[in-house]
N, C-alpha and C positions, 0 to 999 in steps of 0.2 A: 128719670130726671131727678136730682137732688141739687136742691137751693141751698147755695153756701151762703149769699149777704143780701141785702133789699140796703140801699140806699134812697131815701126819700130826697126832692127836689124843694126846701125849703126856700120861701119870700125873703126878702129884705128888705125893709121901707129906706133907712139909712146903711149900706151895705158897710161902711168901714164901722160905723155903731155896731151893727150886729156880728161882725168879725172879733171885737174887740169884747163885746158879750160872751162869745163862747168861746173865746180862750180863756177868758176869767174864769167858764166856770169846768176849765181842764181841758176842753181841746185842740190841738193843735192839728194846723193848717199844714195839709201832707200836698195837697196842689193847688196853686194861685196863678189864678187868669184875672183879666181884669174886672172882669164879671160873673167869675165862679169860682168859688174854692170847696177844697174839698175840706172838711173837719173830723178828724178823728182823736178816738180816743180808745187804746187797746182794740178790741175787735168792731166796735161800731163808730159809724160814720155817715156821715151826712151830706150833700151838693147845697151850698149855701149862693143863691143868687141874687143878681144885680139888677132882680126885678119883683115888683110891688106891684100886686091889686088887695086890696081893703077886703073886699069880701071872700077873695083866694087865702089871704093872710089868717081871718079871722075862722074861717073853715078850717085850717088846717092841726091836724091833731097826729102827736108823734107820741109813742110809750119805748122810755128809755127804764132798761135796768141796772141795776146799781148797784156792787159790791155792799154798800153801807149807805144806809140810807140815810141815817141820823148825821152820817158825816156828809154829804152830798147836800143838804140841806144847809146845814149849818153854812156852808159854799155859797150856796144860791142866795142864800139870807143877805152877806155880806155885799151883795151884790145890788139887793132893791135901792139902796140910797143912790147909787152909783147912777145905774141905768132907769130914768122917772119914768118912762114908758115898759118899762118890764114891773111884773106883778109876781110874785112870793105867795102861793095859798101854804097853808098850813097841813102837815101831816094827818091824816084821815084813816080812818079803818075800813073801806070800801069792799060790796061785795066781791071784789076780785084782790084782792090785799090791801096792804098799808101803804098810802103813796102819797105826794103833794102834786101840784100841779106850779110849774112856771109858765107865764105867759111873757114869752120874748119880745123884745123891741117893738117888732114889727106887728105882733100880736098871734102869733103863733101858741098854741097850746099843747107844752110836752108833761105828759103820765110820767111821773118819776115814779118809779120800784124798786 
């Protein structure tokens, strides 16, 4: 057996907010139901749905990699004023590399690398 993709089943508290988040910050919507779409962006992707629990939301942790990270940043940043429930950590040196952390709408927490 050889694993080609792992798509995770990520929350949405306000689902057209958080559609509207991660297309700002570069992905685009490859399929739309009325309660799931799917997000991608070059080879990873995600099921973003049209359902919400708080403590599902706040468990949930996703590590995305990233051509450039100083510029992927910079992305995200633009983005805190916008979305007042999403959170912008700052760039770290972590025993596993250099990364930031966003916390989405809904409160989801993505490992950028």
């Amino acid at each position: 057996m050889e694993a080609k993709a792992i798509r995770p089943f990520i929350p949405s508290k306000d689902f057209e907010v958080s559609k509207a988040f991660y297309k700002d910050l570069g992905f685009e919507i490859t399929y739309d139901s009325s309660d799931l779409v799917v997000l991608t962006n070059k080879d990873a992707s995600f099921f973003l749905q049209k359902a919400f629990s708080q403590e599902w939301a706040n468990n949930s942790m996703v590590q995305l990699f990233v051509d450039d990270l100083a510029a992927f940043f910079e992305i995200a940043n633009l983005l805190n004023d916008k979305y007042k429930d999403a959170k912008i950590k700052p760039i770290i040196e972590a025993d596993y590399g250099t990364t930031f952390q966003i916390i989405d709408p809904a409160g989801v927490c993505w490992h950028i690398m």
